[in-house]
C-alpha positions in Angstrom: -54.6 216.1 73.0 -52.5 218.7 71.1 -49.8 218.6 68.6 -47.3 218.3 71.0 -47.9 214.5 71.9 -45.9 213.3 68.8 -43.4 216.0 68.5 -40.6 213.7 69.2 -40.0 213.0 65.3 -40.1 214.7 62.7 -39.0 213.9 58.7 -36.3 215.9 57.1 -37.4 214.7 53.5 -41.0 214.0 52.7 -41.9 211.9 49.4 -45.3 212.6 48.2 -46.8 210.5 45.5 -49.9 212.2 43.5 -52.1 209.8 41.8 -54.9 209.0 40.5 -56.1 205.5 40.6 -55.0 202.5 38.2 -51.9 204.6 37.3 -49.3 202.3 39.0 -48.9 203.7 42.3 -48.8 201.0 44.3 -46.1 199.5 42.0 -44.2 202.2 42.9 -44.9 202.2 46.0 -43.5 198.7 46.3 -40.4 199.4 44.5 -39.7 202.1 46.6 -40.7 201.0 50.2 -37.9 197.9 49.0 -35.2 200.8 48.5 -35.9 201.7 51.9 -38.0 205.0 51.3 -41.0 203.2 53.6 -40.9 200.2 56.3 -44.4 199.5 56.5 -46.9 197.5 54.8 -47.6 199.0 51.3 -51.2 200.6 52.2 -49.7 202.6 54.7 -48.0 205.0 52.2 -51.7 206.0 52.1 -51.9 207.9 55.6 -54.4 210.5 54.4 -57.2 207.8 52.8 -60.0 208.4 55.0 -60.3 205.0 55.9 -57.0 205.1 57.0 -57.6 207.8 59.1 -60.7 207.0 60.8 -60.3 203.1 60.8 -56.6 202.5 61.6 -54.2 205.1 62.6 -55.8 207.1 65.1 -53.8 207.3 68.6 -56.0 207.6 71.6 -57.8 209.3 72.9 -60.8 208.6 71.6 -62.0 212.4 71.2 -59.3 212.4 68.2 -61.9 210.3 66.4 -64.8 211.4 67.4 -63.5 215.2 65.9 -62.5 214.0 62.7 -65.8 212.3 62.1 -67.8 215.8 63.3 -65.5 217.2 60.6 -66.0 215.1 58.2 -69.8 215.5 58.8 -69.4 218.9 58.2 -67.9 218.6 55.0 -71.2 216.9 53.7 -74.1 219.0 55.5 -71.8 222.1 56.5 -73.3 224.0 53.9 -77.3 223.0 54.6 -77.0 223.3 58.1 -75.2 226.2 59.5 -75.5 224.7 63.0 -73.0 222.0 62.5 -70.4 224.8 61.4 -70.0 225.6 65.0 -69.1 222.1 65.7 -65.9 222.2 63.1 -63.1 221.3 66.1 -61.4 219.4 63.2 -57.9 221.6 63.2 -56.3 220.7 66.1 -57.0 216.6 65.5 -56.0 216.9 61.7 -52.5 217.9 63.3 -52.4 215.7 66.2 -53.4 212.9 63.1 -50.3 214.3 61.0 -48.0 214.7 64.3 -48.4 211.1 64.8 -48.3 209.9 61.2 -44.7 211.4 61.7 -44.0 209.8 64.3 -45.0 206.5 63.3 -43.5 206.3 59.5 -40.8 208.6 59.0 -38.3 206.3 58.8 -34.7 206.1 60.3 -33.2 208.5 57.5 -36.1 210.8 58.2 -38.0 210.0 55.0 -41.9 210.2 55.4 -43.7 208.6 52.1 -47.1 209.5 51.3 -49.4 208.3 48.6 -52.7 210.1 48.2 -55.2 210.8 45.2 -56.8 214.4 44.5 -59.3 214.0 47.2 -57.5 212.3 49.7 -54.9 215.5 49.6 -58.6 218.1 49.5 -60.2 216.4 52.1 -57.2 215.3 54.6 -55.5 218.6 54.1 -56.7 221.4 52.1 -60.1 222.0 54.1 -57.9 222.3 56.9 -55.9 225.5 55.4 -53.0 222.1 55.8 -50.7 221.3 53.5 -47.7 218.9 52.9 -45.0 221.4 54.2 -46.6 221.2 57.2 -43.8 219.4 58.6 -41.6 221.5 57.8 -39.5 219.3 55.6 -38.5 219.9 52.1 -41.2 218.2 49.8 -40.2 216.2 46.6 -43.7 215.2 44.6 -43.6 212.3 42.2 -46.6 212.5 39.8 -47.9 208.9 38.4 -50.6 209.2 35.5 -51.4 207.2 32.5 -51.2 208.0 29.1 -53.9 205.8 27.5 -56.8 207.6 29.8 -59.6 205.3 27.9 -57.6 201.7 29.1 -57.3 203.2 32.8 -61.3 204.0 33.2 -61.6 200.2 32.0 -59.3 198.9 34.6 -61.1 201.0 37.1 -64.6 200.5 36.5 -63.4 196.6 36.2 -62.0 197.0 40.1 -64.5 198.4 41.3 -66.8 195.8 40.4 -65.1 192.9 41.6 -63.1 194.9 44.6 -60.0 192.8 43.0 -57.3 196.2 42.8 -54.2 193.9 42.6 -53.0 190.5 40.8 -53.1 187.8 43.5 -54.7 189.6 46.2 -58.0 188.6 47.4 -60.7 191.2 47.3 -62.9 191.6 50.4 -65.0 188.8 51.5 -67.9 190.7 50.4 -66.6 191.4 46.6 -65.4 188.0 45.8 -66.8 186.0 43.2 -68.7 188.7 41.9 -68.2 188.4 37.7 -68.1 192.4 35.9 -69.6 193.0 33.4 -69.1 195.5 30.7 -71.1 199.2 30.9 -70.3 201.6 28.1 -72.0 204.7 30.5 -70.1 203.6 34.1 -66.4 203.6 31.9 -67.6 207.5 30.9 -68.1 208.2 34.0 -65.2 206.5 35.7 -63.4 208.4 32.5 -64.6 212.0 33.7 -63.9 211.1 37.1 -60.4 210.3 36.2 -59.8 213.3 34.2 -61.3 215.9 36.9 -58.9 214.5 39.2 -55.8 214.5 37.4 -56.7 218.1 36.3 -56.9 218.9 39.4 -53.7 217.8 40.4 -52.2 219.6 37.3 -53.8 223.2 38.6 -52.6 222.5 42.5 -48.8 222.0 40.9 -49.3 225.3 38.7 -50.5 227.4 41.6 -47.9 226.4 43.8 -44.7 226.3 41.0 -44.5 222.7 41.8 -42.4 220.3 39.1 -43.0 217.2 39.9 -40.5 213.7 39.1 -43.6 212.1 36.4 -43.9 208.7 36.4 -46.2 207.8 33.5 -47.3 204.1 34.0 -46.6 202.8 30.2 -43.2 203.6 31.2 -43.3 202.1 34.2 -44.8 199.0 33.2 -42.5 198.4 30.7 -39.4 199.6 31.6 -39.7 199.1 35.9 -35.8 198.9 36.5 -35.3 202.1 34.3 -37.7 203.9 35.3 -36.9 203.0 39.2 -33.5 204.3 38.8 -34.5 207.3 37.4 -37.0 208.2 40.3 -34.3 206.8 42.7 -31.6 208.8 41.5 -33.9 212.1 41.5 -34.8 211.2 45.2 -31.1 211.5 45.8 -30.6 207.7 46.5 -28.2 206.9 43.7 -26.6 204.9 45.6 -29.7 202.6 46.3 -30.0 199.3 44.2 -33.8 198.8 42.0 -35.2 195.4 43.9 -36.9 193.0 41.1 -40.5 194.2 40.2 -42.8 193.5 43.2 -46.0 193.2 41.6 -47.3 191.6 37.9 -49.7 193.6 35.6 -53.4 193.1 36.3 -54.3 193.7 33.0 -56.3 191.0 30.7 -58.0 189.7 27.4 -60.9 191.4 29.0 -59.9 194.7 29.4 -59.1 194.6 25.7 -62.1 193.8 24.9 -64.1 196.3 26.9 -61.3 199.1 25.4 -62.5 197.9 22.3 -66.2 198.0 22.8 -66.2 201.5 24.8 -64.4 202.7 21.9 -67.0 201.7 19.2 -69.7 202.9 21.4 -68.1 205.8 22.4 -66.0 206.8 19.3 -65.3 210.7 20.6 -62.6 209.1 23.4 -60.6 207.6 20.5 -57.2 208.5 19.3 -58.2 210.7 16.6 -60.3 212.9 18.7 
């Protein structure tokens, strides 16, 4: 398969959402797939998540697969094993992947809406030589982070113990009932995890003299319809109405508890630090 199989569309606008996780993403996300900037389910705006790539999306044949996994292979033992260098043939199936992501969800106005966090764009794209101009369509990057740093490396380390990532959605069948509990050293680490990743993000917009629309999730949270119009009106849809908040806060008397805890045990990620 080359390239060429999915030529037939292409975006003329592509919206690229940089996050990292528990930042409100998917909120906005929601509020902007109603505005018409998406029509797909919500976890599609992810098209570069590995499991995304590997799991749902590939077209046939399936040699497009089977690449994308050697590649991914090589990512991990590449640098150990200098034999499986020679099988990289990842390339050519990373743009027959993105060819057909075009083709797929650019939508009728030509927008293409993608989501991704810092290793999603590494991994998907970067270790490629690819980039989100591969299309050839102007690129307008919306940056959602979180101000409070300490309160999102609670509500992540509390996710990813119960697989339970948004109010009202069952977690997978083989996360549910599963109770967190709190763990001063697994919130650091979520914490440094967190703050590599949004650095990271902050150097790939410096090196490439990108200014990204900022979405800060205290903001967005309490202020939705405000801060919906704002990112709206800088995408150029003015003339697009906000839709009512898709999606309620997550948020608990448990994660202010665990705030308060990691803080006493951890005192050097407090305010005043």
């Amino acid at each position: 398969m080359t390239s060429r199989a999915f030529d037939a569309r292409r975006p003329s606008q592509v919206v690229a959402i940089a996050s990292t996780q528990r930042t409100g993403s998917y909120l906005l996300c929601a509020g902007l797939t109603a505005a018409g900037l998406a029509e797909r389910p919500l976890h599609q705006w992810e098209v570069l998540h590995p499991w995304q790539v590997f799991h749902r999306y590939l077209p046939k044949p399936w040699s497009l697969r089977v690449r994308l996994h050697v590649g991914r292979l090589w990512r991990w033992w590449g640098a150990k094993e200098p034999w499986v260098r020679r099988m990289r043939t990842t390339v050519g199936a990373r743009r027959a992947y993105l060819d057909f992501v075009a083709e797929r969800f650019t939508t009728d106005d030509g927008v293409l809406g993608l989501k991704m966090m810092w290793p999603h764009l590494e991994q998907g794209l970067l270790l490629d030589g690819l980039e989100v101009s591969y299309w050839g369509a102007p690129v307008t990057w919306i940056h959602t982070w979180r101000r409070d740093e300490v309160r999102q490396a609670v509500s992540l380390a509390r996710s990813e113990q119960t697989g339970q990532w948004l109010a009202g959605v069952e977690p997978p069948r083989n996360m549910r009932g599963r109770v967190p509990t709190y763990d001063a050293a697994f919130i650091e680490r979520r914490l440094a995890h967190l703050r590599r990743n949004r650095t990271a993000w902050l150097d790939y917009f410096a090196e490439h003299e990108i200014v990204p629309i900022n979405v800060v999730y205290e903001d967005l949270d309490a202020d939705y319809e405000g801060t919906m119009r704002r990112v709206l009106d800088l995408l150029g849809k003015g003339d697009v109405p906000v839709t009512p908040r898709q999606t309620e806060r997550q948020s608990d008397g448990m994660n202010d508890e665990w705030v308060e805890r990691f803080l006493r045990d951890r005192p050097q990620y407090g305010p005043a630090s």
